[in-house]
Backbone as numpy.savetxt, mean C-alpha at the origin, in Angstrom:
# Nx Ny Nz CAx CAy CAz Cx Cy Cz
-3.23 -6.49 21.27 -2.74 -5.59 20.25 -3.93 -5.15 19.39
-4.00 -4.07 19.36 -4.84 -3.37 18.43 -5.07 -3.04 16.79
-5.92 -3.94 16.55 -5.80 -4.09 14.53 -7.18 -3.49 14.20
-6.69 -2.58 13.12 -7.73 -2.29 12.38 -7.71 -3.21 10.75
-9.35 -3.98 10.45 -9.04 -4.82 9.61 -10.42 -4.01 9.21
-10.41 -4.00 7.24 -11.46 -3.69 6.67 -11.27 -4.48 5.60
-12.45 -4.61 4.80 -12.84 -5.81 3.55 -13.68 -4.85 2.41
-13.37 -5.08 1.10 -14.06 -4.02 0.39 -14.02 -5.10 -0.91
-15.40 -5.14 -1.28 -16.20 -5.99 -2.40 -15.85 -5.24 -3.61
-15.17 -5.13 -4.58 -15.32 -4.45 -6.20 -14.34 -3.37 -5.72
-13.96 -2.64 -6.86 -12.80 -1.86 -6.96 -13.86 -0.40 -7.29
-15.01 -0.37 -7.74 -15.89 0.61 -7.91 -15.99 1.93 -6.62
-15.34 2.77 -6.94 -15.07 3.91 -6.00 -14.28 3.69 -4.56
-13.38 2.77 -4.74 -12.59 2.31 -3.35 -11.47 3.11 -3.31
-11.05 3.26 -4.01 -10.05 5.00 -3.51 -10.86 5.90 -2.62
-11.76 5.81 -2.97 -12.41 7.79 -2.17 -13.01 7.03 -0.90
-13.54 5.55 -0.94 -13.76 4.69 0.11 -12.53 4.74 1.28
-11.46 4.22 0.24 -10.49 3.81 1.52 -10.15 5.73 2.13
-9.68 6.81 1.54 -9.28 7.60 2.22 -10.40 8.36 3.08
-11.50 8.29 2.94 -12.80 8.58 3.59 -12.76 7.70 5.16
-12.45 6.69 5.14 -11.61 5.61 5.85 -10.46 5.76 6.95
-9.50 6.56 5.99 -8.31 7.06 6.74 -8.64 8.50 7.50
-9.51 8.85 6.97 -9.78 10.36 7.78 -10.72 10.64 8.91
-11.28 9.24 8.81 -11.90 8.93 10.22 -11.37 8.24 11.15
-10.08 7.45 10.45 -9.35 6.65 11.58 -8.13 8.23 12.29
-7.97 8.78 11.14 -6.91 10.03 11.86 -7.79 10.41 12.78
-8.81 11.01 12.95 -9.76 12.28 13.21 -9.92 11.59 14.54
-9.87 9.74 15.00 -10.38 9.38 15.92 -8.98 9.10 17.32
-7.86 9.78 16.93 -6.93 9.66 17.23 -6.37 8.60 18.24
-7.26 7.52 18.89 -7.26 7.01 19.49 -6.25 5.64 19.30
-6.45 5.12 17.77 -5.83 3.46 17.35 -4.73 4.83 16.54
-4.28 5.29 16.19 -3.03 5.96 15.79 -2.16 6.92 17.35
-2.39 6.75 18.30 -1.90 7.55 19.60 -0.85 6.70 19.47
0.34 7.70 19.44 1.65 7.78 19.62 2.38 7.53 18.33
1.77 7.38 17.56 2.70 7.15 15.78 2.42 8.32 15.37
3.89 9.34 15.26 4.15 9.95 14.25 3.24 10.15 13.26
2.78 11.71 12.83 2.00 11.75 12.00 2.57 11.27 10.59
3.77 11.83 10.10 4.61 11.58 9.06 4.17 9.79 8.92
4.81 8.98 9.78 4.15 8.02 9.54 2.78 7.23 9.27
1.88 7.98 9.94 0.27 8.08 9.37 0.47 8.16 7.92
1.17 9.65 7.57 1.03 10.02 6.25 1.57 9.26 5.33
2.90 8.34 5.75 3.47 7.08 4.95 2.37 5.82 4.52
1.78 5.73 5.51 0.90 4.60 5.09 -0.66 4.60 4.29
-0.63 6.11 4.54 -1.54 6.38 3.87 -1.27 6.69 2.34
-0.46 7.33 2.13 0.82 7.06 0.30 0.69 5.77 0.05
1.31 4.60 1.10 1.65 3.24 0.38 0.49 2.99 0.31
-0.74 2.63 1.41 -2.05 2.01 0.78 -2.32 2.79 -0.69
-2.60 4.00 -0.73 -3.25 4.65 -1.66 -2.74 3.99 -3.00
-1.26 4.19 -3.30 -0.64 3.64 -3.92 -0.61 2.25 -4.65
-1.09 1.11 -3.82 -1.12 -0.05 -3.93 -2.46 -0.32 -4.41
-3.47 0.35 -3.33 -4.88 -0.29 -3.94 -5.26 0.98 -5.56
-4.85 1.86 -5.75 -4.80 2.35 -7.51 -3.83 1.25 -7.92
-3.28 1.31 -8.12 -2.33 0.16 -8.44 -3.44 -1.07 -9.20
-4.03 -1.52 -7.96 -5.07 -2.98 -8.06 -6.00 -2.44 -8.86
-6.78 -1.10 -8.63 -7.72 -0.90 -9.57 -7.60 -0.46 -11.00
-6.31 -0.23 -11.22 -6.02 -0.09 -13.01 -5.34 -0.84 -13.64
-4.80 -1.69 -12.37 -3.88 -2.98 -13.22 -4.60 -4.38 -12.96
-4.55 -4.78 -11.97 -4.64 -6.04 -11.29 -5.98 -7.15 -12.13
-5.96 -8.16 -12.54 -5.94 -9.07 -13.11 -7.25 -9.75 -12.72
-8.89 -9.83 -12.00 -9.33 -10.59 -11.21 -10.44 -11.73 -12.07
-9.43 -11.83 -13.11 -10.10 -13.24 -13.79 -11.69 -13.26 -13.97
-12.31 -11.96 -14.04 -13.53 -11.51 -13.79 -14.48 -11.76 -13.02
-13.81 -11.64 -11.96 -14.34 -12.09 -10.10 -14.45 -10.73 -9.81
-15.48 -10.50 -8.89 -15.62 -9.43 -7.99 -14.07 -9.30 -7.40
-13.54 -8.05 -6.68 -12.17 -7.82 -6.68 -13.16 -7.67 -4.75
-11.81 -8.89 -4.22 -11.85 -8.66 -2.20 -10.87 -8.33 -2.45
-10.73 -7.67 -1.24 -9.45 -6.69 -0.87 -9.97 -6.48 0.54
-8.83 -7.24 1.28 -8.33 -6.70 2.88 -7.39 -5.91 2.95
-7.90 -4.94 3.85 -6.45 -4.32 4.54 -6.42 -4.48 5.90
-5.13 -4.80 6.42 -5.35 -4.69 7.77 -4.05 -3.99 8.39
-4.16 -3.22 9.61 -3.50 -2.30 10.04 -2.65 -2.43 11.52
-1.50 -2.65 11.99 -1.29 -3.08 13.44 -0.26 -1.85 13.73
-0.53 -1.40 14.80 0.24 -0.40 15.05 1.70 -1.13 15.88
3.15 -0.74 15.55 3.91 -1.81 16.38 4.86 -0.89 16.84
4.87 -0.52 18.47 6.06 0.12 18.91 6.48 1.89 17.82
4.99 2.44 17.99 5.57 3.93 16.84 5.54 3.68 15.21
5.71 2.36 14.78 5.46 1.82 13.03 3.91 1.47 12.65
3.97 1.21 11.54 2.83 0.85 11.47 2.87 -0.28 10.39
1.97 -1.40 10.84 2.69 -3.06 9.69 1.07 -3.31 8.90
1.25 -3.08 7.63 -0.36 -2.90 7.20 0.33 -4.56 5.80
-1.05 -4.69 5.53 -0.96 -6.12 4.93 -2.30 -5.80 3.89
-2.60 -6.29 3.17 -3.11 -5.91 2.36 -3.35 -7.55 1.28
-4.58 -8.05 1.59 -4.81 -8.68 0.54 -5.91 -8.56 -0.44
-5.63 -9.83 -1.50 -6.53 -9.40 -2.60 -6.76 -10.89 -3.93
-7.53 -11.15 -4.43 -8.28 -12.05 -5.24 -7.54 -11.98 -6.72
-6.59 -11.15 -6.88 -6.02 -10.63 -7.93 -5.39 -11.68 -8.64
-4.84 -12.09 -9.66 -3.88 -12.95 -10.07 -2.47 -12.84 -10.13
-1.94 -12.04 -9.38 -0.96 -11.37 -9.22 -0.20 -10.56 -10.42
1.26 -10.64 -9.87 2.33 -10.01 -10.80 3.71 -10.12 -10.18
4.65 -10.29 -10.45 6.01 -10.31 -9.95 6.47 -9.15 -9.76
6.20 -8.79 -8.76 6.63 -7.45 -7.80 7.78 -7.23 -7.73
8.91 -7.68 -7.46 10.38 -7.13 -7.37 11.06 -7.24 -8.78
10.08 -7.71 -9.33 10.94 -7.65 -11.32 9.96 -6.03 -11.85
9.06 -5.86 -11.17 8.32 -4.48 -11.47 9.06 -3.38 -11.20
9.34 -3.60 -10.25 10.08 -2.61 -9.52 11.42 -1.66 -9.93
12.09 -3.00 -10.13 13.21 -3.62 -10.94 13.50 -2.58 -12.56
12.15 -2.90 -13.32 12.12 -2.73 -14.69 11.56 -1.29 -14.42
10.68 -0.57 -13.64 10.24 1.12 -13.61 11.82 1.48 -13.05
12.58 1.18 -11.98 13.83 1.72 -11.66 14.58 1.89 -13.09
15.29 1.28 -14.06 15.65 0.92 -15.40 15.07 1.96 -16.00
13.83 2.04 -16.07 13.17 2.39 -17.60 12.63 4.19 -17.23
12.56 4.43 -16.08 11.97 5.61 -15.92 12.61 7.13 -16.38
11.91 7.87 -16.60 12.49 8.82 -17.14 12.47 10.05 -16.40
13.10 11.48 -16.21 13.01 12.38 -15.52 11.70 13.03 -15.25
10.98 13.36 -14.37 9.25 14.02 -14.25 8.52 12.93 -14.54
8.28 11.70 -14.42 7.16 11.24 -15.37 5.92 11.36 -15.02
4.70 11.72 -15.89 3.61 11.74 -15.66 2.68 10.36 -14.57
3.49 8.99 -15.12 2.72 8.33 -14.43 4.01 7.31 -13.93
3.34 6.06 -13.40 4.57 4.79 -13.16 5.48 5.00 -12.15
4.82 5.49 -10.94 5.21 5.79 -10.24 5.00 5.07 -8.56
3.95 4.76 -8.91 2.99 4.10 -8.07 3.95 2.84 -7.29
4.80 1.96 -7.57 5.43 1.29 -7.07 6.61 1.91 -6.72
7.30 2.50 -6.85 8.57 3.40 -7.06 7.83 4.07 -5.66
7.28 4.93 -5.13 6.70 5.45 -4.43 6.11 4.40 -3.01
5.72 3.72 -3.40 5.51 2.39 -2.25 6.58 2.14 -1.81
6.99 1.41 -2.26 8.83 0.76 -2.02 9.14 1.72 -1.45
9.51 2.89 -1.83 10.25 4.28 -1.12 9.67 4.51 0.54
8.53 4.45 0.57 7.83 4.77 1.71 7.56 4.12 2.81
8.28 2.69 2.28 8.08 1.34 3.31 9.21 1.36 3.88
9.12 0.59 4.82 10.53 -0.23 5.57 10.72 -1.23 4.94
9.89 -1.99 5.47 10.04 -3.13 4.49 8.84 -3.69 3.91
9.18 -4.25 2.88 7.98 -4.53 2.13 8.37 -5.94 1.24
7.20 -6.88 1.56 7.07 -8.13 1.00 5.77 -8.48 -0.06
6.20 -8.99 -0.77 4.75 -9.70 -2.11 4.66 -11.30 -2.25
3.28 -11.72 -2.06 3.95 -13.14 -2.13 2.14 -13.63 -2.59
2.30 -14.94 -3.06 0.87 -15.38 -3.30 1.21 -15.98 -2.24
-0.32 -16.43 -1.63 -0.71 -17.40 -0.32 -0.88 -18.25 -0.37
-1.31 -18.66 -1.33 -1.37 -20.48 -1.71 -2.97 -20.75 -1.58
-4.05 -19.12 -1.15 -5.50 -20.08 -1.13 -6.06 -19.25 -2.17
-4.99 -18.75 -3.69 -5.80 -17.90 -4.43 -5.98 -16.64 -4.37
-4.82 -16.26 -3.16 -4.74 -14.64 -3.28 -3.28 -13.79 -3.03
-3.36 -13.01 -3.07 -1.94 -12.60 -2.72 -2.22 -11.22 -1.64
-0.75 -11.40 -1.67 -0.43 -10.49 0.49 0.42 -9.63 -0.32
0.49 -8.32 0.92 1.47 -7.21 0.55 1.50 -6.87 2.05
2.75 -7.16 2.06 3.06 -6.65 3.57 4.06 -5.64 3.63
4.01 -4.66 4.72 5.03 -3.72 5.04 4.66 -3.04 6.26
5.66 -2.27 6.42 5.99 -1.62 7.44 6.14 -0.37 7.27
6.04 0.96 8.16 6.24 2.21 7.72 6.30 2.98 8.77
7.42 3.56 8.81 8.38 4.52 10.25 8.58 5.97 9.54
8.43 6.91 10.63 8.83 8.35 10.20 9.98 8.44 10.19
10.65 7.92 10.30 12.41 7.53 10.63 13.50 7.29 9.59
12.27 6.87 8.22 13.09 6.45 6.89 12.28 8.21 5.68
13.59 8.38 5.55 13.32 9.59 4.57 13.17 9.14 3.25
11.82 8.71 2.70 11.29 8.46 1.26 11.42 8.65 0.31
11.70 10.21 0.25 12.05 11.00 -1.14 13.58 10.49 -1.96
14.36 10.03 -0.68 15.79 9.84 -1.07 16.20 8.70 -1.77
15.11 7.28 -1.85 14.99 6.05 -2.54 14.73 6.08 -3.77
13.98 7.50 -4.39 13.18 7.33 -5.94 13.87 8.02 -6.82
14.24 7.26 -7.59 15.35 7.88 -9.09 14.45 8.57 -9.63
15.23 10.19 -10.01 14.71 10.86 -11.03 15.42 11.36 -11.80
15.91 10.10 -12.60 17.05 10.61 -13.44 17.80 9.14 -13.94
């Protein structure tokens, strides 16, 4: 089975890193052959999503920030995992409290609301060696837009 795994030291320009990243893994069409572009485009939302996320929120006790991602293509889906040095946060009470609290258009706080939407499924958990996992899944098959309250 075919995994794409990358590792990225500091949070210092890793947005324009990681999609610089994704546009060479599209362009090489080879480890994405046969997944749905829509789904490309899902996982490329949820990463994006998650690692801003890490770089304006996330916690790293003033440690250099690791961050894995890793990528498995499964049967047309795509199951990406994502770890990180972070100190976490309770992810399904986040989720939870932006669903509740959000307001119509909002400028920002969206970023999880938008993940969640775009996944199949999606798990948060610490690992027990000091870091935490984000796992999910992502199919062209689940319509995204229809999960996120605006209103």
């Amino acid at each position: 089975m075919d995994v794409i795994r990358h590792h990225f030291n500091g949070v210092t320009g890793i947005v324009e890193r990681l999609h610089a990243l994704f546009d060479t893994w599209e362009s090489g069409h080879s480890f994405f052959a046969g997944v749905e572009p829509d789904t490309i485009q899902l996982l490329r939302l949820a990463v994006h999503e998650w690692v801003a996320n890490l770089v304006q929120h996330a916690d790293f006790s003033g440690e250099e920030a690791l961050i894995t991602l890793e990528i498995t293509p499964i049967n047309g889906r795509l199951r990406c995992a994502i770890e990180d040095n972070s100190c976490g946060f309770p992810f399904r009470e986040r989720i939870e409290y932006q669903r509740r609290t959000l307001t119509p258009f909002p400028e920002r706080g969206m970023g999880l609301l938008l993940l969640n939407a775009a996944t199949d499924i999606v798990e948060y958990a610490a690992t027990g060696k000091g870091s935490n996992r984000l796992v999910f899944t992502v199919s062209s098959t689940a319509d995204s837009c229809l999960d996120i309250p605006f209103s």
